[in-house]
Backbone as numpy.savetxt, mean C-alpha at the origin, in Angstrom:
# Nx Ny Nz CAx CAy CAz Cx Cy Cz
-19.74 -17.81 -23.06 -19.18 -16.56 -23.58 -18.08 -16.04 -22.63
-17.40 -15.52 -23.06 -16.02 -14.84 -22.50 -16.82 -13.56 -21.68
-16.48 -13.42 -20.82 -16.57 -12.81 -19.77 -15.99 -11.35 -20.21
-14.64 -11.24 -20.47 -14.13 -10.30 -20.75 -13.78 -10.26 -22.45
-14.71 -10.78 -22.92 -14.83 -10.37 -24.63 -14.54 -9.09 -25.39
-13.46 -8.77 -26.54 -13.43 -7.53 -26.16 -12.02 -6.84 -25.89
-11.71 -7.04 -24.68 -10.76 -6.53 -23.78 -9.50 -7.45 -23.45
-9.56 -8.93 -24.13 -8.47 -9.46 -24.00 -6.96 -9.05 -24.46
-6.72 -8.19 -24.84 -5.52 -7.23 -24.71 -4.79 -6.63 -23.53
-6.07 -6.31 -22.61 -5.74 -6.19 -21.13 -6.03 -7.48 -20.14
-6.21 -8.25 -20.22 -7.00 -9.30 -19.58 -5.61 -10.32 -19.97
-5.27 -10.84 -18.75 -4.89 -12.05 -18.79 -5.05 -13.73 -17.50
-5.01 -14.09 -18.02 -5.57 -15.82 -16.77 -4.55 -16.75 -16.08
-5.18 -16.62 -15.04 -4.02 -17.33 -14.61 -2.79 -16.75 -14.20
-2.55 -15.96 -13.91 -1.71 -14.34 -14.04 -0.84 -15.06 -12.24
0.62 -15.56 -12.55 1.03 -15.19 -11.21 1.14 -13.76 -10.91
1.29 -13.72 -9.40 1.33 -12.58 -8.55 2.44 -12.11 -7.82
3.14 -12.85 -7.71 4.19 -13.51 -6.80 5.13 -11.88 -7.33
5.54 -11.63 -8.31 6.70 -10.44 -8.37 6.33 -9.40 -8.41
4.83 -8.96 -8.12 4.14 -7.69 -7.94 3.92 -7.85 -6.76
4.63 -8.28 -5.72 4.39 -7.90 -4.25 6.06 -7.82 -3.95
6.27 -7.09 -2.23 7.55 -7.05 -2.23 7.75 -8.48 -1.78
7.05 -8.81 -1.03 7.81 -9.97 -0.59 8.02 -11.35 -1.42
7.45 -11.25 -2.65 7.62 -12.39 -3.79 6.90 -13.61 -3.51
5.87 -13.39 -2.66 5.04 -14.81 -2.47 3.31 -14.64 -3.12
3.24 -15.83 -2.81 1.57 -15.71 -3.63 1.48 -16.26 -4.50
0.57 -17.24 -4.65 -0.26 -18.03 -6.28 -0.75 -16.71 -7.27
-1.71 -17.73 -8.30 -1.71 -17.05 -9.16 -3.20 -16.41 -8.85
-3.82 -15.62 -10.02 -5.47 -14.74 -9.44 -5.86 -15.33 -10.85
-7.04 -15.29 -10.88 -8.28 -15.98 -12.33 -7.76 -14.56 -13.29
-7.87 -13.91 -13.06 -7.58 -12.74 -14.10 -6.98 -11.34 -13.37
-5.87 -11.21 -14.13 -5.07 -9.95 -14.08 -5.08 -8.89 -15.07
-5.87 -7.78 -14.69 -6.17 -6.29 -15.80 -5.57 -5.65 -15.56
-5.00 -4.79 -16.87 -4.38 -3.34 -16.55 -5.12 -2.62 -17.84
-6.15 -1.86 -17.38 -7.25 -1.00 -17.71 -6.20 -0.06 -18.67
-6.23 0.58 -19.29 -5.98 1.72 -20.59 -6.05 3.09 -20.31
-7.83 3.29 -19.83 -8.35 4.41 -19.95 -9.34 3.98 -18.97
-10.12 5.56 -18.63 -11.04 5.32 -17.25 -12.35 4.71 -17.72
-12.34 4.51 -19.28 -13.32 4.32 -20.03 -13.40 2.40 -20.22
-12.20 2.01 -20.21 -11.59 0.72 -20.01 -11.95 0.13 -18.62
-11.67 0.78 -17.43 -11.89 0.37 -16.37 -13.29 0.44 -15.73
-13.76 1.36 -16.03 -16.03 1.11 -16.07 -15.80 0.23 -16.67
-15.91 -0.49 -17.70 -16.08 -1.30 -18.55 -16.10 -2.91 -17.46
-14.58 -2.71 -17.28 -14.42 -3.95 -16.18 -15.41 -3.87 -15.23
-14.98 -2.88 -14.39 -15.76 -2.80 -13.34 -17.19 -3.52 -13.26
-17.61 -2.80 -14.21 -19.39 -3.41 -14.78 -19.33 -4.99 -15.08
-18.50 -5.07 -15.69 -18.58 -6.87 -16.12 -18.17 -7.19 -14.57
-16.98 -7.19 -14.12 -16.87 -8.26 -12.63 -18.07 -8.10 -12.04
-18.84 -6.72 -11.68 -19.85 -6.97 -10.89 -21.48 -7.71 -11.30
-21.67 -7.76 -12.78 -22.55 -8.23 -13.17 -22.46 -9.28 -12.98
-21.23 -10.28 -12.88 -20.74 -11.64 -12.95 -20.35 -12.32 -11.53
-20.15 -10.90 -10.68 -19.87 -11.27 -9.44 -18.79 -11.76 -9.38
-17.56 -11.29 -9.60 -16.67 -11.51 -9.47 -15.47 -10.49 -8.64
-15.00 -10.99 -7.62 -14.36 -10.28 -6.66 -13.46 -9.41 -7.35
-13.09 -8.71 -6.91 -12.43 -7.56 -7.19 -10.91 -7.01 -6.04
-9.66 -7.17 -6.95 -8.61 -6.27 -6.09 -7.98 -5.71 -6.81
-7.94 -4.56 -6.10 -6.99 -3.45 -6.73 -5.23 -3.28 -6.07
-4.41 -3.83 -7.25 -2.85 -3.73 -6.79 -2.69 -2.40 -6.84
-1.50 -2.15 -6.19 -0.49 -1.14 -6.23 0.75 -1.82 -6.16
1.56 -1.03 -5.65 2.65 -1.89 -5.94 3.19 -3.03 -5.05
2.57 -3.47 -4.16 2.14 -4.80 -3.58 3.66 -4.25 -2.33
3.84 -3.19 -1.61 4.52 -3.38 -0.73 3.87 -3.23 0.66
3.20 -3.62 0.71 2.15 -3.70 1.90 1.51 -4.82 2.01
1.69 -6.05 1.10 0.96 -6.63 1.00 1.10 -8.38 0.80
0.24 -9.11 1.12 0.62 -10.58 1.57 -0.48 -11.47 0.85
-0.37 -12.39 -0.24 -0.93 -13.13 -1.15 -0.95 -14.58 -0.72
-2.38 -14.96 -0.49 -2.35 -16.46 0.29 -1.43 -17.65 -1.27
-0.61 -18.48 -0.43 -0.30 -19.30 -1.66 -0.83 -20.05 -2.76
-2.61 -20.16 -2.37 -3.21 -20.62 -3.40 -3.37 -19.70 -4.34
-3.53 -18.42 -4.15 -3.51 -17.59 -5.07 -5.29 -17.05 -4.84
-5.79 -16.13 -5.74 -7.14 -15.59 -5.52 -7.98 -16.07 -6.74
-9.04 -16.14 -6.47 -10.37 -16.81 -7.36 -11.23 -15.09 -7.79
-10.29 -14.37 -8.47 -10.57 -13.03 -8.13 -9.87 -12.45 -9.69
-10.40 -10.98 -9.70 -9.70 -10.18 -10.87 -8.76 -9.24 -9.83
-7.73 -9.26 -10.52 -6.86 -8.15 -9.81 -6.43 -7.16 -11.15
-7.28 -5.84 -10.67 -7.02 -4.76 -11.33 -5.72 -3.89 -10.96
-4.91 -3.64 -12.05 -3.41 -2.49 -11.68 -3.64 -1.50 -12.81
-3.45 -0.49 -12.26 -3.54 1.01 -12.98 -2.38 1.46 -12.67
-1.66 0.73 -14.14 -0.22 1.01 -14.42 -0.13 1.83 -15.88
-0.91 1.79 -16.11 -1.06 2.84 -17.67 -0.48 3.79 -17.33
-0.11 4.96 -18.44 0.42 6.10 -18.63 -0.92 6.72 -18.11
-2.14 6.17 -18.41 -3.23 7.61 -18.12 -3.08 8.10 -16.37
-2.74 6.13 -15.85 -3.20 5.93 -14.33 -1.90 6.57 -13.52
-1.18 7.00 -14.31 0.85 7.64 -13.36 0.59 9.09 -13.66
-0.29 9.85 -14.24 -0.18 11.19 -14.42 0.25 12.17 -13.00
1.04 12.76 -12.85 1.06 13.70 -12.18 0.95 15.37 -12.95
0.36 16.06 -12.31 0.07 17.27 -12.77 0.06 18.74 -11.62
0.86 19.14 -11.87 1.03 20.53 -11.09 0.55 22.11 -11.47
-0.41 22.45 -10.34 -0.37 23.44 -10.56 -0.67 24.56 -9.19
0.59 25.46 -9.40 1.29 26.21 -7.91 1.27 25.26 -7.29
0.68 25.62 -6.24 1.25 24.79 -4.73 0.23 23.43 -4.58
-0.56 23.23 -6.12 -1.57 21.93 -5.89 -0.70 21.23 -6.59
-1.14 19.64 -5.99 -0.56 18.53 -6.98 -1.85 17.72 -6.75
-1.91 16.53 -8.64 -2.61 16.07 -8.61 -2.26 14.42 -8.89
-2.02 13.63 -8.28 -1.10 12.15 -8.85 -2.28 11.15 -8.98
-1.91 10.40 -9.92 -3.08 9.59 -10.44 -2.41 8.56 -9.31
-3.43 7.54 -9.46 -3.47 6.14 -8.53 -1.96 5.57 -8.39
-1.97 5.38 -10.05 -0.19 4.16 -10.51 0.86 4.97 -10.07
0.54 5.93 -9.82 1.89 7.33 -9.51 3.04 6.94 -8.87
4.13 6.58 -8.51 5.02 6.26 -7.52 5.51 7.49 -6.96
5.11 7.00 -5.46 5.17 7.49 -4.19 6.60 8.24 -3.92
7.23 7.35 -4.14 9.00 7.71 -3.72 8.95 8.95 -4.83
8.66 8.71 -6.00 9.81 9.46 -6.71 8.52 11.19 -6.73
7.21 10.93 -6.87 6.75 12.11 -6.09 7.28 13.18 -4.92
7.66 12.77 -3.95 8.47 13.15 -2.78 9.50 14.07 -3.43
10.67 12.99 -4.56 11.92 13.57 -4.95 10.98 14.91 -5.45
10.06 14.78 -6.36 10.10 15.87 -8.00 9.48 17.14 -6.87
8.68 17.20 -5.60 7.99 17.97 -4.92 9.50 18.81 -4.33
10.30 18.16 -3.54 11.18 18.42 -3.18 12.41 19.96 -4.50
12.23 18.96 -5.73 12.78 19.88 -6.46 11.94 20.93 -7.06
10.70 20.76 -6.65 10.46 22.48 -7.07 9.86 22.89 -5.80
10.62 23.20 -5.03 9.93 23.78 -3.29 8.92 23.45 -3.07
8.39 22.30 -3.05 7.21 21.83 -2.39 7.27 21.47 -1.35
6.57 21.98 0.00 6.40 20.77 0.65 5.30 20.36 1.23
5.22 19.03 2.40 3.84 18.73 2.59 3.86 16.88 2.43
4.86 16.58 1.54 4.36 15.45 1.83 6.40 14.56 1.70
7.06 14.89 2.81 8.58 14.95 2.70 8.56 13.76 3.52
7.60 13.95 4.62 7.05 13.00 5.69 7.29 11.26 4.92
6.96 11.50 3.95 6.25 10.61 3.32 7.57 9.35 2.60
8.51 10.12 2.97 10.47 9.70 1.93 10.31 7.81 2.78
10.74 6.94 1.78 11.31 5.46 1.97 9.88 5.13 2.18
8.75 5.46 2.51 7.39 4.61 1.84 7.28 4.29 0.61
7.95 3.06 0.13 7.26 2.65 -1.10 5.46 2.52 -1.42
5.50 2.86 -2.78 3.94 2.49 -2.52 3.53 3.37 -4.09
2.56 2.97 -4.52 1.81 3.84 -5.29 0.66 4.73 -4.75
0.18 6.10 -5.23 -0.27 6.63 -4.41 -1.79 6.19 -4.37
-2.31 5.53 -5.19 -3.72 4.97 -5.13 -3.75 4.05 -3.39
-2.31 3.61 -3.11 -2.18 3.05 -1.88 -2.27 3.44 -1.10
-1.41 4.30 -0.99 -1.19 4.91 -0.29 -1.71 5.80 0.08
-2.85 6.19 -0.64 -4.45 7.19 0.32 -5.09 6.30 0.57
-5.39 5.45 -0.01 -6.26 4.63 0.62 -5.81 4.02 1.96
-4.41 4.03 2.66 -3.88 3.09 4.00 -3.47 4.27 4.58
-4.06 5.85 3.96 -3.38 6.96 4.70 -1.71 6.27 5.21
-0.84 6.03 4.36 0.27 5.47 4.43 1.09 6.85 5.36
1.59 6.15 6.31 2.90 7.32 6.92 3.56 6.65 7.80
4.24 7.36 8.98 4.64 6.85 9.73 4.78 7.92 11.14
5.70 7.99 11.79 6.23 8.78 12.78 6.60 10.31 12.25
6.74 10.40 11.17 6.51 12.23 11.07 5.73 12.70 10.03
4.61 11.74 10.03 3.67 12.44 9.23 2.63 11.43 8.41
1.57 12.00 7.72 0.80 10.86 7.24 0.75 11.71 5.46
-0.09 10.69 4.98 -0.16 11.55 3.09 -1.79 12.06 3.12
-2.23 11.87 4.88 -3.22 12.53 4.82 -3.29 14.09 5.11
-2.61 13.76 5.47 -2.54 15.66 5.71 -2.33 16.63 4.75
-2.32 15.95 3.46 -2.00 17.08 2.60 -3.38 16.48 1.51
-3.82 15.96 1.41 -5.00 15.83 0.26 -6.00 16.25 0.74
-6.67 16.99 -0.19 -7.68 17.94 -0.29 -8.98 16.97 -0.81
-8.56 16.21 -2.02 -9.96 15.92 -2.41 -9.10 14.32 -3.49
-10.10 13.72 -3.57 -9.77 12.44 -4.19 -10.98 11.70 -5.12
-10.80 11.23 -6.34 -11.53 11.12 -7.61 -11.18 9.62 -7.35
-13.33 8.97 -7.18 -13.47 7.86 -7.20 -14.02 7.04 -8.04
-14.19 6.38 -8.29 -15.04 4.85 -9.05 -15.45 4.42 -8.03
-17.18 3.85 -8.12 -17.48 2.37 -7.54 -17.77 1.35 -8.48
-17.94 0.23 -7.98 -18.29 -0.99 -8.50 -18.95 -0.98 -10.01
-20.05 0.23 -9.38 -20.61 0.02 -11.17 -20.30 1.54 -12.02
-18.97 1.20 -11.67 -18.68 2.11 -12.51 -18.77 3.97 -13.04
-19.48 4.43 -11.98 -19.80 5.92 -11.53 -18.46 6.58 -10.97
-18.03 7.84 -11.63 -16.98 8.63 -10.97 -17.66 9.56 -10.06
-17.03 10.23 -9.16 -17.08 11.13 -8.00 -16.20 11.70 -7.45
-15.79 12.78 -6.70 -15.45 12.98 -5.96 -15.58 13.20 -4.70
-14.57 13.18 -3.46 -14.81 13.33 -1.91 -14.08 14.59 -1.47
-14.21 15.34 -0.71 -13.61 16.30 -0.20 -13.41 15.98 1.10
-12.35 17.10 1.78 -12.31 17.23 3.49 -13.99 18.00 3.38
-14.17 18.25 4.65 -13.87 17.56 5.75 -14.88 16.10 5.44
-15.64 15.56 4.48 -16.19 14.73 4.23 -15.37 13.45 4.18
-13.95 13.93 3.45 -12.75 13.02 3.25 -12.22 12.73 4.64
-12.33 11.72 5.22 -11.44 11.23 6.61 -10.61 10.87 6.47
-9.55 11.05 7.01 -8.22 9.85 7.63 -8.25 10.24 8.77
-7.65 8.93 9.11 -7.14 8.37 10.65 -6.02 7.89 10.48
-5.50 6.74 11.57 -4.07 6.39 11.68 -4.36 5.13 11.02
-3.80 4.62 9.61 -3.48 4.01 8.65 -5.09 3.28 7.90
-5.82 4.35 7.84 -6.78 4.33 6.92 -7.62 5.55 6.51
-8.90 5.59 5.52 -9.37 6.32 5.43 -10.86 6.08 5.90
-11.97 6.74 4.96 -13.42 6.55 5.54 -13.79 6.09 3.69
-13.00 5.92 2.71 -13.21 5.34 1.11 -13.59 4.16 1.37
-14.75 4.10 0.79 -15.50 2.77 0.71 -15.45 2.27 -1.18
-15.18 3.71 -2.12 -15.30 3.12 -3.00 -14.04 2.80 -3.75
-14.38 1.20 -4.67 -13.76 0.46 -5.06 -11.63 0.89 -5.33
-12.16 2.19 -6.48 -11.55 2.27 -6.95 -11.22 3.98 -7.02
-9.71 4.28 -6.59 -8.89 5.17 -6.25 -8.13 6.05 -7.91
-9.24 7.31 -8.32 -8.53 7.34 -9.67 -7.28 8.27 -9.52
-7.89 9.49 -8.39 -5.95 10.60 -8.07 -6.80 11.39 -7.06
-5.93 11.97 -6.41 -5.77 12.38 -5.35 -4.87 13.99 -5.26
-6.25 15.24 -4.80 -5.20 16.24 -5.34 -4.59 17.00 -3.99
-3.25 17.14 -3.86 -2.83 17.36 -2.58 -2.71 19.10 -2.60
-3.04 19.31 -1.37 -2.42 21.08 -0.78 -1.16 20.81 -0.41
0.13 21.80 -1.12 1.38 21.55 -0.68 1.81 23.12 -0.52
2.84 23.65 0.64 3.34 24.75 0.75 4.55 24.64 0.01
4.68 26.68 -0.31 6.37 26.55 -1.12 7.71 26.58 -0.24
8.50 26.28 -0.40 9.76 26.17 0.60 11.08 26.44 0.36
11.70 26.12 0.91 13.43 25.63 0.42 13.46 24.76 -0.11
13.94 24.39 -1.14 14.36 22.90 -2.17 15.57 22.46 -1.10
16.84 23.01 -0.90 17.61 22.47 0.36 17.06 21.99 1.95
16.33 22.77 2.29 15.47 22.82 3.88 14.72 21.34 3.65
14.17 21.58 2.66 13.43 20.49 2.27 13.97 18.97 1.96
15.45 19.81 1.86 15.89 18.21 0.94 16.61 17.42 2.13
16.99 18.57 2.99 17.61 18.15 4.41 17.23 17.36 5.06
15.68 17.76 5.62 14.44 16.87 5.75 14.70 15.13 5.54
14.70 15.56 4.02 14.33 14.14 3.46 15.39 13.04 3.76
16.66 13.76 3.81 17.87 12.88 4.15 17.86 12.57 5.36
17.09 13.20 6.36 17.15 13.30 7.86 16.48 11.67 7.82
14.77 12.19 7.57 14.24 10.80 7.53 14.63 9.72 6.87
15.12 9.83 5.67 16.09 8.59 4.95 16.69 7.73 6.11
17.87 8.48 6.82 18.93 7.72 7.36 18.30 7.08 8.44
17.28 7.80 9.29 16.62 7.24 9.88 16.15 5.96 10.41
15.45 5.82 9.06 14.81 4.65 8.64 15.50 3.30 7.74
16.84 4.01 7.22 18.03 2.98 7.11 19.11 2.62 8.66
18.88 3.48 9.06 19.29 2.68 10.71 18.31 2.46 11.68
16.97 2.16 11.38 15.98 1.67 12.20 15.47 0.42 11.54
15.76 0.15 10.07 14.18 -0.96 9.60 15.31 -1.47 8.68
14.76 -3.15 8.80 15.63 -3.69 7.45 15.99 -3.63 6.49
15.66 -2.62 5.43 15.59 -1.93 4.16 15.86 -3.33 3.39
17.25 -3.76 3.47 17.88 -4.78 2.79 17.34 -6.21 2.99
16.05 -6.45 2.84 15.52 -7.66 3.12 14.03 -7.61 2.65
13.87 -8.99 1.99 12.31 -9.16 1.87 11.50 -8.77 2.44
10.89 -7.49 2.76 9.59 -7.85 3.54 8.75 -6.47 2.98
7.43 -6.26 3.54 6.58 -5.70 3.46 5.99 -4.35 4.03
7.15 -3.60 4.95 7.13 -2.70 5.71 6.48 -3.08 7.38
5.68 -2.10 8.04 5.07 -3.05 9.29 4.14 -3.55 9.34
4.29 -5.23 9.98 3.11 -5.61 9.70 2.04 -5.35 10.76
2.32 -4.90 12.10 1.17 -4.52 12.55 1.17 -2.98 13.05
-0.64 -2.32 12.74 -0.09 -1.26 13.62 -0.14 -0.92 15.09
0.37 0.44 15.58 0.78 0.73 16.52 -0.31 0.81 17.82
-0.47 -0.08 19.10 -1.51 0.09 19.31 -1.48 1.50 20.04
-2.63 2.00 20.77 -3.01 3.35 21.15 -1.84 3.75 22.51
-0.67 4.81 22.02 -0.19 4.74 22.97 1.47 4.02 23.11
1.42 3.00 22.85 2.48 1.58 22.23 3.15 1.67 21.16
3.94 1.16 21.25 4.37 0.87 19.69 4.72 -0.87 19.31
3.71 -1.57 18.31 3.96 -2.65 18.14 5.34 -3.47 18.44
6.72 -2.64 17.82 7.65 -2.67 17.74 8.18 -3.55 18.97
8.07 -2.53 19.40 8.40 -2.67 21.04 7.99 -3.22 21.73
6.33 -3.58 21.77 5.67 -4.88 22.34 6.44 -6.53 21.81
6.50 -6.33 20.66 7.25 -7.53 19.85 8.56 -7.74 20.56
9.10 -7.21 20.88 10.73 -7.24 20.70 10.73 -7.54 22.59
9.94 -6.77 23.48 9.77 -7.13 25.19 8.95 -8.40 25.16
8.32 -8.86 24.51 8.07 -10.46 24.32 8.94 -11.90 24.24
10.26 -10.85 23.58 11.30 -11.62 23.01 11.28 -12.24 22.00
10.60 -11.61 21.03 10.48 -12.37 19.40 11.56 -12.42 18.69
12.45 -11.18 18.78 13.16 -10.97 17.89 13.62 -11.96 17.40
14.14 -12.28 16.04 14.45 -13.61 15.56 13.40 -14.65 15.59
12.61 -14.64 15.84 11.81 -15.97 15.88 11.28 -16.41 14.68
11.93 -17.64 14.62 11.29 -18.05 12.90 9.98 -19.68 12.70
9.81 -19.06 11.60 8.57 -20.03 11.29 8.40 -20.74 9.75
9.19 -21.83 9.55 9.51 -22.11 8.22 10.60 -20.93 7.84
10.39 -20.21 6.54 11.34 -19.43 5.99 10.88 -18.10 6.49
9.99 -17.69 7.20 9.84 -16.26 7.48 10.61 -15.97 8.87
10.59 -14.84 9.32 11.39 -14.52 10.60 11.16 -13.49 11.17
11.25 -12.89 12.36 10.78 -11.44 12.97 12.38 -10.88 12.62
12.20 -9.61 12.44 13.27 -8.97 12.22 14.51 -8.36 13.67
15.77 -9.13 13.01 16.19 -8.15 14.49 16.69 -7.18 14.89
16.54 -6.20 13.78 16.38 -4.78 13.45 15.46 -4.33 14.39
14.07 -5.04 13.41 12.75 -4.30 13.79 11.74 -4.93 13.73
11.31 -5.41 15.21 10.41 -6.70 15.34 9.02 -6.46 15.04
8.78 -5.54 14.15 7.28 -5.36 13.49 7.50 -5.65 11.63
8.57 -5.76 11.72 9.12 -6.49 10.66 9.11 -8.28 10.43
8.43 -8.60 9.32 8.85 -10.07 8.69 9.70 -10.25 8.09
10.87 -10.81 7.77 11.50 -11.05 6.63 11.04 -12.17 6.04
11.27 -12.11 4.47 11.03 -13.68 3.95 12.63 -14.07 3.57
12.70 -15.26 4.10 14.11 -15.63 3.81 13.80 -16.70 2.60
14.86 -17.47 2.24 15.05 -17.93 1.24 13.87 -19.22 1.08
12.74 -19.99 0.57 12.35 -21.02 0.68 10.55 -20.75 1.40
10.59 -19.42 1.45 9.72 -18.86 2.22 8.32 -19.02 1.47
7.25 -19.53 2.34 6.04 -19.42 1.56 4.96 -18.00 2.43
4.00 -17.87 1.92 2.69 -17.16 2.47 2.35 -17.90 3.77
2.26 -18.90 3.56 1.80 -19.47 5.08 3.02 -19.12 6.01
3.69 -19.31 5.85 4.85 -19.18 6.99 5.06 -18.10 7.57
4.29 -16.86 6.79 4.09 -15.44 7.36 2.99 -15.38 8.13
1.96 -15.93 7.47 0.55 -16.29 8.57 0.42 -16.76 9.64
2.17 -17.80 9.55 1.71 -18.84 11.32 2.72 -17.75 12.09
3.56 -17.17 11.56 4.43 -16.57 12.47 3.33 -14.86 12.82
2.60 -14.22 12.20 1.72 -13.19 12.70 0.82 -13.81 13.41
0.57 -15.21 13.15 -0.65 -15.75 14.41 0.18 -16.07 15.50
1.89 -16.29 15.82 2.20 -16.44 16.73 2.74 -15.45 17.50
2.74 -14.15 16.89 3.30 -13.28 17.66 2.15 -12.60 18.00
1.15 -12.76 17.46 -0.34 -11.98 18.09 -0.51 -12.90 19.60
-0.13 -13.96 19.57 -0.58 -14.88 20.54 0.13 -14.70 21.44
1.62 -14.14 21.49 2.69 -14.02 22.42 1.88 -12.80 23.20
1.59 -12.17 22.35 1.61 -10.29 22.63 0.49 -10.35 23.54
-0.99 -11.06 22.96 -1.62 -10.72 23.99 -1.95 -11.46 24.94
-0.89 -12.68 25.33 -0.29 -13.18 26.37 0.72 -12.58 27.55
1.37 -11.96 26.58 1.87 -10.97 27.72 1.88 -9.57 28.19
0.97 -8.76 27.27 0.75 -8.01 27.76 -1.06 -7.49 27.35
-1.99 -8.82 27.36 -2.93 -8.15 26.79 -3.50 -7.14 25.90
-2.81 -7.12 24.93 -3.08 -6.26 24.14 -3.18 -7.12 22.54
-4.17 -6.45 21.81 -4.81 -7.22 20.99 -3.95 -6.67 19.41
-3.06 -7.12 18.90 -2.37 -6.03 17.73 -3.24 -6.35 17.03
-3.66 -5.46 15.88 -4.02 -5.13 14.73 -3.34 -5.48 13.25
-3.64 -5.96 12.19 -2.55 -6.02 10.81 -2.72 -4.26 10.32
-1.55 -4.31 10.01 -1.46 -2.83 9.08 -1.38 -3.35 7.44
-0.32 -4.56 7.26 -0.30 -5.09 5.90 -1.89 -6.12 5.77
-2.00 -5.91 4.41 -3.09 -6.71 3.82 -3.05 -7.71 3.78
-3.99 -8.67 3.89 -3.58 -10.47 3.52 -5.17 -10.11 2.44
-4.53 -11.17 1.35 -5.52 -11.45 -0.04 -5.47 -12.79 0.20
-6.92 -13.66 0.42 -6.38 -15.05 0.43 -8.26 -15.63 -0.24
């Protein structure tokens, strides 16, 4: 019997992966869903786990690194109209999972919001982006969510609040599966003050990080104190390539994938710069991007 009997409307096999990540690598997964309704996604939920079948949840794959065989796995995306809702009210916002990150920022910005400006040139959907407490150097998207609406495995909704709700530096304390929205505390402001802001950090980060190149944002994070960056680059990585991938010589916490580039070639070059790093300066980096393998 079909596994997903039923639901083959959303269900498809064999599903490459490869153009739902930024960096365009990755085999294919046993089955690729995009759920409807929250009523659709219990549904799944309950079948993979009755069946035992692994479970990942995409976003918009810019964080993220797909082994080339591909996954023996369902990969769930909550790209529906139900899963992008954003909803305002005063100074609360509420963005469903599929929401995109960037253009949130813009619409907050145009009606004096602020709170999450911090947040400008993180690609990402926001189901991701709470869940990796996504930020950087002026700010995290934890600091402004109040409370966040979950799913687990078998299918039960909930919610978490502060102070129950944790973040830290590029995660949370969410154990469950699945990320339905996330409602943020935002102050009112200047729409200009605000927008100033945003251009500030823009340029920033277009004269600090490769923008114009394959890759995945950073791949490791910062250790306590350090900045990966900078450990990478006093090693002398910059440029160092491995098959088609390469350290960036922008920004040596950066991969690029160049032309011909597979998944592995990102794997031997993060196992070789972990190996440089804590060769020379003992220190053990951490991944910030995901590997699915």
């Amino acid at each position: 019997m079909n596994i997903f009997s039923g639901l083959e409307k959303i269900v498809e096999t064999n599903y490459p992966l490869a153009n739902h990540t930024w960096y365009g690598l990755g085999g294919p997964a046993d089955f690729f869903i995009r759920p409807k309704s929250i009523d659709q996604l219990k549904d799944v939920a309950l079948r993979c786990n009755e069946n035992q079948i692994k479970v990942y949840v995409l976003g918009f794959g810019s964080n993220l690194l797909i082994s080339d065989e591909g996954l023996r796995a369902a990969v769930v995306k909550l790209d529906s109209d139900q899963f992008k809702k954003v909803e305002f009210d005063g100074e609360e916002v509420t963005a469903w999972a599929g929401a995109d990150l960037s253009k949130l920022v813009l619409t907050c910005v145009q009606k004096g919001l602020s709170g999450i400006e911090a947040l400008t040139g993180i690609p990402g959907s926001i189901g991701g982006a709470v869940r990796m407490n996504a930020g950087g150097s002026f700010g995290d998207i934890g600091a402004a969510v109040e409370t966040v609406t979950l799913m687990d495995n078998q299918g039960n909704v909930f919610e978490k609040s502060k102070p129950e709700l944790m973040f830290d530096y590029r995660g949370t304390n969410i154990t469950a599966k699945f990320i339905l929205n996330a409602r943020m505390k935002l102050t009112e402001g200047d729409p200009d003050q605000i927008m100033r802001t945003v251009k500030e950090i823009w340029i920033h980060k277009k004269n600090n990080q490769p923008l114009n190149s394959k890759n995945s944002g950073c791949i490791f994070k910062n250790p306590r104190g350090a900045s990966a960056g900078a450990l990478i680059d006093r090693a002398g990585l910059k440029g160092l390539q491995i098959g088609g991938a390469a350290v960036s010589e922008k920004h040596a916490n950066f991969i690029i994938a160049e032309k011909g580039c597979k998944s592995r070639d990102v794997m031997r070059l993060i196992d070789a710069i972990k190996e440089r790093v804590k060769e020379h300066f003992d220190t053990e980096l951490e991944l910030e991007i995901e590997i699915w393998s």
